[in-house]
N, C-alpha and C positions, 0 to 999 in steps of 0.2 A: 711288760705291757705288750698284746698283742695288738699287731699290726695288719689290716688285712685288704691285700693291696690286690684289685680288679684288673686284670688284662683281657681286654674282651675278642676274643678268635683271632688274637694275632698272628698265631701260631700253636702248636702241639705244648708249648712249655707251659702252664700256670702258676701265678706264686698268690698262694692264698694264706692268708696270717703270719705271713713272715717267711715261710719256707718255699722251697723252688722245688717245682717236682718238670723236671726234662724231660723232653720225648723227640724221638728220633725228627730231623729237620730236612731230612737226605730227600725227602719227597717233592721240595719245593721247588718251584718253577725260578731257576736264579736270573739274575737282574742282563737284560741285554749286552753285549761286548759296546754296543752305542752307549748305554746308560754306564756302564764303568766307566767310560773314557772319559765322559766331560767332567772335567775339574769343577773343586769344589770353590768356589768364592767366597772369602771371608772380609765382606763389610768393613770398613775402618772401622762404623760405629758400631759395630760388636766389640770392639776390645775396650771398652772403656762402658761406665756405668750413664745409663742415657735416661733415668728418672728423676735427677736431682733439681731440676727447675719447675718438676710438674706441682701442682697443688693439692695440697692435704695432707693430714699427716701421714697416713701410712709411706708414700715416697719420700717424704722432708725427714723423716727414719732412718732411712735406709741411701740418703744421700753420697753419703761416705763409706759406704758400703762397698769392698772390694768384688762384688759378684758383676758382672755386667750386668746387670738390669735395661731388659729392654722396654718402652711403651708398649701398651694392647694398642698395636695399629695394623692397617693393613701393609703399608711397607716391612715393619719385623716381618712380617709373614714372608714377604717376596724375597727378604734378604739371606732367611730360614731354607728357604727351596735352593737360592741360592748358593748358600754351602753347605747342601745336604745336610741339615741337621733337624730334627723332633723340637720341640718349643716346650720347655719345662713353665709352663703356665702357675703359678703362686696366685691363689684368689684368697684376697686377707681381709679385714674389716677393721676399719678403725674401730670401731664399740668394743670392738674385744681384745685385753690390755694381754693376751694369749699370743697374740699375731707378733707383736710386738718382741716379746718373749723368743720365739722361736725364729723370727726373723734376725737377729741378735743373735743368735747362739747360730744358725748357719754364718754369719758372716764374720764368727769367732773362730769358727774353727775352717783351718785351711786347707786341708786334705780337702773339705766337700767343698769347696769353693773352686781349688781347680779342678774336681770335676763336674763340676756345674760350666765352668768356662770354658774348659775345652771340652766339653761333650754334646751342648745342648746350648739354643739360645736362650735365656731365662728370660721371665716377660714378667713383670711385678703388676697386680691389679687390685686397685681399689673396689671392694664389688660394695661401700657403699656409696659411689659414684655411679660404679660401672654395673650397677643393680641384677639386671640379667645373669652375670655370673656366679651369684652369691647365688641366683635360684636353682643355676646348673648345679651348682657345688651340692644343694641339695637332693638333687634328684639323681646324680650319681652316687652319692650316700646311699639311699635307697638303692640303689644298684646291685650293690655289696650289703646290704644287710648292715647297715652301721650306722649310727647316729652322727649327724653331719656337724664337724670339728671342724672348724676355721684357725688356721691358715690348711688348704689344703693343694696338694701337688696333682697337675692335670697334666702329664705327656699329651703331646697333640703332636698330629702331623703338621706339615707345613701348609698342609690344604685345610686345616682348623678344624679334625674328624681330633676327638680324642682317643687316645690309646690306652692309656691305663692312667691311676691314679689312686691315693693314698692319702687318707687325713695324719694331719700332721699334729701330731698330738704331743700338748705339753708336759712332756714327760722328763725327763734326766736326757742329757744331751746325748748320749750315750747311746739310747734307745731311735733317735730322731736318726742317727749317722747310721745307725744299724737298717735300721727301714730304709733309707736313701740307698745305703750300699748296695743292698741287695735287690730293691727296685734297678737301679743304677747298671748292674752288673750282666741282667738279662734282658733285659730295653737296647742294651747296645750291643751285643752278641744278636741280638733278634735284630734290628737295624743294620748292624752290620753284614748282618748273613743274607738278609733278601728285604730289603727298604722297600721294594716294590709292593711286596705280600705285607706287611706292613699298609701302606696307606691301602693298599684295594681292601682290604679287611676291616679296618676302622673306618672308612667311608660306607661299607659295607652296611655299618653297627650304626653308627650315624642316623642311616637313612633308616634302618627299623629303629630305632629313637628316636626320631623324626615321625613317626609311622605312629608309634606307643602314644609320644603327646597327644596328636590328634585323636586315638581313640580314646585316650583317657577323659577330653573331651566332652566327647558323643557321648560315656558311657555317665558321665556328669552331668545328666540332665538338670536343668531346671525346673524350677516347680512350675506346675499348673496350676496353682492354689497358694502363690506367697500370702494373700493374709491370714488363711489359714494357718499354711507349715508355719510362718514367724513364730505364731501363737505356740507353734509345737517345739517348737527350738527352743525358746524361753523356758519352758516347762521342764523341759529337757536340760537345758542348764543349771536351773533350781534345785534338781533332783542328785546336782554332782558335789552340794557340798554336805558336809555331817557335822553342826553343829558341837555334839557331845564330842565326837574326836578331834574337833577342829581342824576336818582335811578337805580340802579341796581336790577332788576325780579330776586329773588331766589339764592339770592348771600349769606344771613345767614349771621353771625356772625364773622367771619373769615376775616382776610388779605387775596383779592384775590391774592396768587400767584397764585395759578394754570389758572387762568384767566389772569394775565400777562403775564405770561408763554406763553398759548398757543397762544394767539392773538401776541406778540411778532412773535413765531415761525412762525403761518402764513403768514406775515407780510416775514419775511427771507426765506419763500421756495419759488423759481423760481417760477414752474410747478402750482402754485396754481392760478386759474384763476385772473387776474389783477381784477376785482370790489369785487372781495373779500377780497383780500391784502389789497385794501383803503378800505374797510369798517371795518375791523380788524385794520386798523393802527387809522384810526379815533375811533374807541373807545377807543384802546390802549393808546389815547394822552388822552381823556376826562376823563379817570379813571385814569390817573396818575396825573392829573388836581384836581380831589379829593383827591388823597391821600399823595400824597410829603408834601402838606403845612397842613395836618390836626394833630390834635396830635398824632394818632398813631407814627409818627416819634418823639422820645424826643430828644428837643434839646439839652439838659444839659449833656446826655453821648451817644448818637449818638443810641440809641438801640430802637428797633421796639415793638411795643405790637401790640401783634397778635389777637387779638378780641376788635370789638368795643360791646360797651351796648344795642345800639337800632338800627336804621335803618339808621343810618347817620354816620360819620367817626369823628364827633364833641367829641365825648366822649367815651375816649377807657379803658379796664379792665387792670387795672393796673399789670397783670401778665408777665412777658419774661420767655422762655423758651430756649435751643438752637437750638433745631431743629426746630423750628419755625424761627429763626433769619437763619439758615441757608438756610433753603429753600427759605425763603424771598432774602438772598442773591442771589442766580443763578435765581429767577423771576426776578430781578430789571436789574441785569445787561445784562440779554435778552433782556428785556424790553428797557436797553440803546442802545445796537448793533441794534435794530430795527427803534429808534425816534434820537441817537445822543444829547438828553438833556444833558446837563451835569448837571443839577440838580437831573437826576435818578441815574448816576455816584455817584454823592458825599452823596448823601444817600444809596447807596449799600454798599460804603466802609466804612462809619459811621455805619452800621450794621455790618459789617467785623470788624472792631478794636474794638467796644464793644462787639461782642461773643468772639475775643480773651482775652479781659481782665477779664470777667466775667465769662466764661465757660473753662476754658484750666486748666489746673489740672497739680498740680507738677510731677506727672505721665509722663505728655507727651502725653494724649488724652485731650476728653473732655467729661464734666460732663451734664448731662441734666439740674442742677440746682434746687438749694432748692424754693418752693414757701412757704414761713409761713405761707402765707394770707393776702390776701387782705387789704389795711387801702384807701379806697381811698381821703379821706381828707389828708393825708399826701402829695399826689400827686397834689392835687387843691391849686392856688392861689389867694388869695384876692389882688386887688391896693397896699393895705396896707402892706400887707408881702412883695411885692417888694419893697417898699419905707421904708421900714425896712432895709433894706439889702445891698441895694445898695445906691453909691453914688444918690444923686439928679439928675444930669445931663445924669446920667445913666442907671438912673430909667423909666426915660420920652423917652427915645427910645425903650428900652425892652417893656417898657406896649406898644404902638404903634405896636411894629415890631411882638408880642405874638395878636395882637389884640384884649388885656385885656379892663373890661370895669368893674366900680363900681359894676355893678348889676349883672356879672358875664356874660362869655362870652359863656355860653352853652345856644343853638338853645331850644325852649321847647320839640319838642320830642323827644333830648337826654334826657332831665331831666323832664320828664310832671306832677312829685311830688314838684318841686322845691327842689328836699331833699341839692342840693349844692349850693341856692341861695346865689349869690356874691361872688361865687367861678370859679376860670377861670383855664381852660386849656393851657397849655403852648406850643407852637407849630412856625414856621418858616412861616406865614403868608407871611411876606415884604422879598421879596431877599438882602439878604448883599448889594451888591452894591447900591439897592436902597436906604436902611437907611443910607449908606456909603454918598452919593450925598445928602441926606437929610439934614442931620450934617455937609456939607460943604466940606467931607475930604476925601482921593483915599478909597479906598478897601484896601488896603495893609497897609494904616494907620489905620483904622478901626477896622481891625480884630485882633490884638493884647487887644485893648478895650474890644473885644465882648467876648475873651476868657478869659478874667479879670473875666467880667460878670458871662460869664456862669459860672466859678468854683467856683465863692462866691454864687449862686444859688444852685449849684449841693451839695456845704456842710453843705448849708441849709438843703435842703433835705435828706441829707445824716441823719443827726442829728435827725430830726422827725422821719424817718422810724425807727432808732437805728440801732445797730451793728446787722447783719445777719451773719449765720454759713454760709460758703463758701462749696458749696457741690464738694468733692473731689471725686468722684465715679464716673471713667469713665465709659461711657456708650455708648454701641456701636453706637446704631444707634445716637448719637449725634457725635460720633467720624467723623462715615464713610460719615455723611451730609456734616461735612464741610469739608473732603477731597472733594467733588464735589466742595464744595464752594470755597475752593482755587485753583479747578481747572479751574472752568466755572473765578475767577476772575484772573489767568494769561492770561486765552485767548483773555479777553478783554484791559487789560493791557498792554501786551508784557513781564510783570516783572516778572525775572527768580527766584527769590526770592519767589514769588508763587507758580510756580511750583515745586521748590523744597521742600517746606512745604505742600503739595498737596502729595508729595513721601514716606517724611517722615513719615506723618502721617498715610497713607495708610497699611507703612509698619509698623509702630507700634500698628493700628488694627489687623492683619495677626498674629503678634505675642502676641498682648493681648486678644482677643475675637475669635482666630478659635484652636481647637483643634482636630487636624487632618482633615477628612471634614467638619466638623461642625463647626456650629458657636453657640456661647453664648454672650445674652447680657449683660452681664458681667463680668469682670474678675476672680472675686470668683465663683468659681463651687457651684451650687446648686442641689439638685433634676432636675429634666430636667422637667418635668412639671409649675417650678416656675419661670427658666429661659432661657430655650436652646432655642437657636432662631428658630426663625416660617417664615412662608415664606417671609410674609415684610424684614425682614430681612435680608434675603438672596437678596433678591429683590435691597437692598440699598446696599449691598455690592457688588452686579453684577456694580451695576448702577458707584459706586466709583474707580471699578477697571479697569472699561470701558473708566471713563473720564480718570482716568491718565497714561492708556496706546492710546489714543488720541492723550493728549497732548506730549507724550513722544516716540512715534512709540516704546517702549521696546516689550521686549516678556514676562518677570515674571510676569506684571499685566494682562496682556492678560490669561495667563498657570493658574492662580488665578480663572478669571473669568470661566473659562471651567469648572476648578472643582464644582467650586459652581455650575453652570449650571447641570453639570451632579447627585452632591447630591441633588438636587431642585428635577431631574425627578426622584431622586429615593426615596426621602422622601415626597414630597406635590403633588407626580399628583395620584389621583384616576378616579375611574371610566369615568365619565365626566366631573370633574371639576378639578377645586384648590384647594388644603385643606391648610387653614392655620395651623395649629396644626401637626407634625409629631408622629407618632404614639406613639413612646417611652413618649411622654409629656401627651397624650390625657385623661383624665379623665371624661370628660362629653361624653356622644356619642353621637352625631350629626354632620351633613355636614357643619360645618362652614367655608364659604369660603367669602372673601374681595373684592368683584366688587365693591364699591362706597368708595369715598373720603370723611368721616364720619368722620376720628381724622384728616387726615393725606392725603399724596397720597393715592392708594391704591395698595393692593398686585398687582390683576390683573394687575394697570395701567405699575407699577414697568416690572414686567415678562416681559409684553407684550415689553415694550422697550428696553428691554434686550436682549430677540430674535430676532427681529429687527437687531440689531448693530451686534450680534454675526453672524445673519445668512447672516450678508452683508460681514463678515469680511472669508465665506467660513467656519464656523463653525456651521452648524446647531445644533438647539438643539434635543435630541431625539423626533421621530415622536408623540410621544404620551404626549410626555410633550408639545410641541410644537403647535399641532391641541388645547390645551386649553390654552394656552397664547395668542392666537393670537386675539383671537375670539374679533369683535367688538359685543356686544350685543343690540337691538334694542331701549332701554333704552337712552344708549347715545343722540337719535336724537330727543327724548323729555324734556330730563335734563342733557343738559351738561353741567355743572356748575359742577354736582356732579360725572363729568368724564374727566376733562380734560386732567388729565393722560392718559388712553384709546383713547381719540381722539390726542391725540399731538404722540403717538406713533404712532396708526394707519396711520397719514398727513404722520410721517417718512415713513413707510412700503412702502409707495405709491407712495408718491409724491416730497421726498427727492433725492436733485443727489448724484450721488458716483463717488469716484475719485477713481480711481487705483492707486499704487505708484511704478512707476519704481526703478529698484537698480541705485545705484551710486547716489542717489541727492544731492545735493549741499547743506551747509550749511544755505545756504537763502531759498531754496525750502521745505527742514526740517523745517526751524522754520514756515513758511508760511503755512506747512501741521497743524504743532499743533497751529498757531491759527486761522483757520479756525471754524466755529460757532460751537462750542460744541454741539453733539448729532445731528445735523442738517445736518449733512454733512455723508453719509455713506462709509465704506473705507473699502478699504482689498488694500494687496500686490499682486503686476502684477505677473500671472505666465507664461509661458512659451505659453502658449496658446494665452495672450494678446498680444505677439508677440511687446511690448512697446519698446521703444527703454532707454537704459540708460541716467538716468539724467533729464527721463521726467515724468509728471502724463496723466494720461486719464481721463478725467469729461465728465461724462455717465448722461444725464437729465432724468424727468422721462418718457417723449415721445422717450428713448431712441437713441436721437439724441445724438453725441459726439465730443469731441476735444481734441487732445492731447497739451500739455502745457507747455512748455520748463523755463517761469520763476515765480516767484514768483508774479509780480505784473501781468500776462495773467491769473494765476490763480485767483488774489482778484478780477481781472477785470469781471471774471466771475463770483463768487460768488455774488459780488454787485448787486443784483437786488430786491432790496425793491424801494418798490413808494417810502420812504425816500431818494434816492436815484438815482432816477431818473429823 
């Protein structure tokens, strides 16, 4: 495996893909007889492992972990300077059961361990806490020319300039010690030989990186014309799938939600020119034509895995996470209010009861969840483990309805190694009713059978995987997802039992994760640099307090979201951007700010949809927080896959109606106002000026034509306008 590790002007030596190519060093300005002299200080709390009380999984990992692990604070830094040592920086993710993997195999093997202890301070980081890092991690990728692997190794000075660094890739242990060593070998002969030339050099690099961001900026215009470009984005995203070969342009590795999502919502807004609607809906049906019957959906406990392997949907990475499951919730069921399937129905709420029973925490939130790692033969099955397992006659419908096959049912370029030969993936090919009619017997006889089935499978599986820790650490942003997610699933449902757990839980985030304005994500106070929330954050808690003051017309979720709005403009807007990082947290100095949809949504797309809803609802956000939320950036209308946050909020800005709400409404006009399309619908209360009469709404298009509406079904009568529909 090649390795290709970036040393940026540190000196005359480069090691690029694994090799060291030297150059003479006799030229350098060596370190003062002052700076030799002073001794080096070695911290007590360097010799012992200083993560183990933090929260989350990635440190509760790595608790017993013989490497000293230090926290991302500003003290390591000072303790760093103080015994002359570079800070071997680890930015890991919990989402990816990869980190996990190779943070395990360094602390198996003991040769790299003592030289990580006596060479360098190590500093272990959550980046998705510590958010900002996960985005450096990327933009140093880019650096080097290399697709950004997590976990990845960042040398830094002790002044927080990085030096060099190297993804760490899950390869044969062999391979990882091999790339360490020889990073290892010349980082400390360069350190060693003139530590000075060292930091002046990478502070140097730093500040043109520093320099880079902001014109990358500048050269990121915004449009002058977002209702236009949107239109052109859309068009442009429509154009990226092929039907006949079933592939989707630039879709990456990921469960399109955000691609559901948005064709969905196009698809549900009026004002959006009709051949656009059908050409958004007809994708919409053809991607969900790949993905409902593939394995990403398991059938044996209803839960979704959010990345496939290759370029097909045949063979998916055996990891679940929650907010992956959650977001995947509110795509699907958009997805259903748009096409009416009731096959995207029963896989949304199959996604809904397994993040409840998997992620929900005796606490009363939810947990992002443990990944130990990957087994993916635990997850594949042979003919033969099913005829193990199952009765005979039970056997011969399941391989059918899975459509299993001897020589294994993976396409070759899921697998173009064969490494799973005669291993099948297990997936909902044939609809119940069909295998129902097969067998002779109704559906309703059937499925008592199939839930036989599936639980002697599921404890198959249970058994191969083994006993897993159940990760009890609530965790915001997985909290505050699936309040959306049980709110976007009352409004499809009508079921008050949704929305009450949609309340509930919103308010047991309020009271576990905000402390006064601020948010943390996590319960346990840490350092604010390891875990005080950053603007995503805020982002997902605007977005949670917006659905269920929606579905609820209250004022406390509404009074919630203001605050956060107004700590957002007063902690993440600078000069012309977004900063994800609030000052009090900031340890690296640069503009790190989240325009693209890289782990996750992204900050921007969040904001921007957040201003939108508020400033419909007659609550603007401050001007100058406001002019940088908004901005659609030119980027969009060339790659919107990796924006469809930003385009699905921009479609709101523009092209969504708003109803106004008279006083006095009725019981059935109340509930008709909260289930009206989540996010898709803009609202405020009639003032006095709307001159409304009681007991009725006003639906405002976006050609500003209107109609006032006296009952519940004149209202759905109007909202109904999908080509599904028509």
């Amino acid at each position: 495996m090649k390795f290709t590790v970036a040393f940026r002007r540190v000196c005359t030596a480069l090691a690029v893909g694994g090799m060291l190519l030297s150059g003479a060093t006799s030229c350098r300005r060596r370190p003062s007889s002052a700076t030799l002299d002073e001794p080096a200080v070695l911290a007590a709390e360097l010799h012992t492992n200083a993560v183990a009380g933090l929260p989350g999984t990635i440190y509760q990992s790595q608790a017993k972990s013989p490497i000293h692990w230090q926290p991302w604070t500003l003290s390591t830094f000072e303790r760093a300077k103080a015994a002359k040592r570079l800070v071997l920086l680890v930015i890991a993710m919990p989402q990816q059961s990869a980190c996990h993997k190779i943070l395990n195999e360094m602390a198996a093997d003991t040769g790299m361990v003592g030289k990580i202890n006596d060479n360098y301070v190590p500093v272990l980081v959550d980046a998705d806490a510590t958010r900002e890092l996960g985005l450096l991690a990327v933009d140093l990728a880019n650096e080097i020319h290399v697709a950004v692997q997590l976990p990845m190794f960042v040398w830094l000075t002790p002044e927080a300039n990085p030096v060099a660094w190297i993804p760490a890739m899950a390869t044969a242990p062999e391979s990882l010690r091999d790339a360490f060593d020889k990073s290892n070998t010349w980082l400390m002969r360069s350190w060693t030989d003139d530590p000075e030339y060292v930091k002046t050099h990478s502070a140097a690099d730093n500040q043109a990186r520093r320099e880079r961001f902001a014109s990358v900026r500048d050269d990121n215009q915004a449009s002058k014309q977002p209702a236009a470009d949107v239109l052109k984005a859309i068009r442009q995203l429509t154009t990226l799938y092929d039907a006949a070969s079933r592939s989707f342009d630039e879709a990456g590795g990921q469960f399109p939600s955000g691609t559901l999502d948005l064709l969905a919502s196009v698809v549900l807004t009026p004002y959006v020119p009709k051949d656009l609607r059908a050409r958004s809906l007809y994708m919409l049906q053809e991607l969900l034509k790949d993905v409902l019957t593939s394995p990403m959906f398991d059938p044996l406990d209803g839960g979704l895995f959010s990345v496939r392997r290759s370029s097909t949907w045949a063979l998916p990475v055996f990891d679940r996470e929650c907010c992956s499951q959650a977001r995947a919730i509110v795509a699907l069921l958009r997805a259903y209010q748009a096409t009416r399937n009731p096959l995207v129905l029963e896989r949304a709420m199959g996604v809904l009861a397994y993040a409840e029973k998997s992620f929900a925490t005796s606490g009363g939130g939810f947990a992002l969840g443990d990944l130990p790692g990957e087994r993916p033969k635990c997850w594949l099955w042979t003919i033969e483990d099913i005829r193990k397992v199952l009765p005979a006659e039970d056997a011969a419908w399941w391989i059918a309805a899975s459509g299993m096959h001897g020589l294994g049912n993976l396409p070759f370029e899921a697998d173009p190694t064969r490494e799973f030969f005669r291993c099948n993936t297990l997936s909902w090919v044939k609809p119940m009713g069909e295998i129902a009619a097969e067998l002779g017997i109704t559906p309703d006889v059937f499925k008592p059978r199939f839930e036989t089935a599936r639980k002697i499978l599921l404890k198959a599986r249970d058994e191969r995987l083994g006993g897993a820790l159940r990760d009890e650490t609530e965790h915001a942003a997985a909290t505050l997802r699936m309040v959306s997610a049980y709110a976007m699933a009352f409004g499809v449902s009508g079921n008050p039992l949704l929305r009450d757990k949609a309340c509930s839980l919103l308010e047991h985030a309020r009271k576990t994760f905000a402390d006064g304005p601020r948010l943390w994500m996590y319960a346990a106070r840490t350092p604010p640099a390891i875990s005080a929330g950053r603007a995503f954050l805020y982002g997902l808690a605007m977005q949670a307090t917006l659905d269920v003051a929606d579905i609820t017309g209250e004022a406390p979720p509404l009074a919630w979201a203001d605050d956060l709005a107004s700590t957002c403009a007063e902690h993440f807007t600078a000069a012309d951007f977004l900063k994800e990082c609030p000052d009090n947290a900031n340890i690296i100095n640069l503009p790190i700010t989240d325009l693209t949809m890289l782990f996750d949504e992204s900050t921007a797309g969040l904001m921007s949809m957040a201003e939108c809803r508020l400033a419909a609802r007659g609550r603007p956000l401050v001007e100058s927080f406001s002019r940088v939320a908004i901005a659609l950036p030119m980027v969009d209308l060339q790659k919107p896959v990796m924006h469809t946050d930003l385009i699905e909020a921009t479609l709101l800005r523009h092209y969504a109606p708003l109803v106004i709400q008279g006083k006095h409404l009725s019981p059935a006009m109340q509930n008709a106002l909260a289930l009206m399309p989540l996010r898709l619908v803009k609202r405020r209360v009639a003032s006095a000026a709307d001159g409304l009469a009681d007991g009725t709404v006003k639906l405002i298009l976006a050609d500003q034509t209107s109609q006032v509406l006296a009952t519940p079904e004149a209202l759905q009568d109007a909202l109904l306008s999908s080509p599904a529909n028509q």
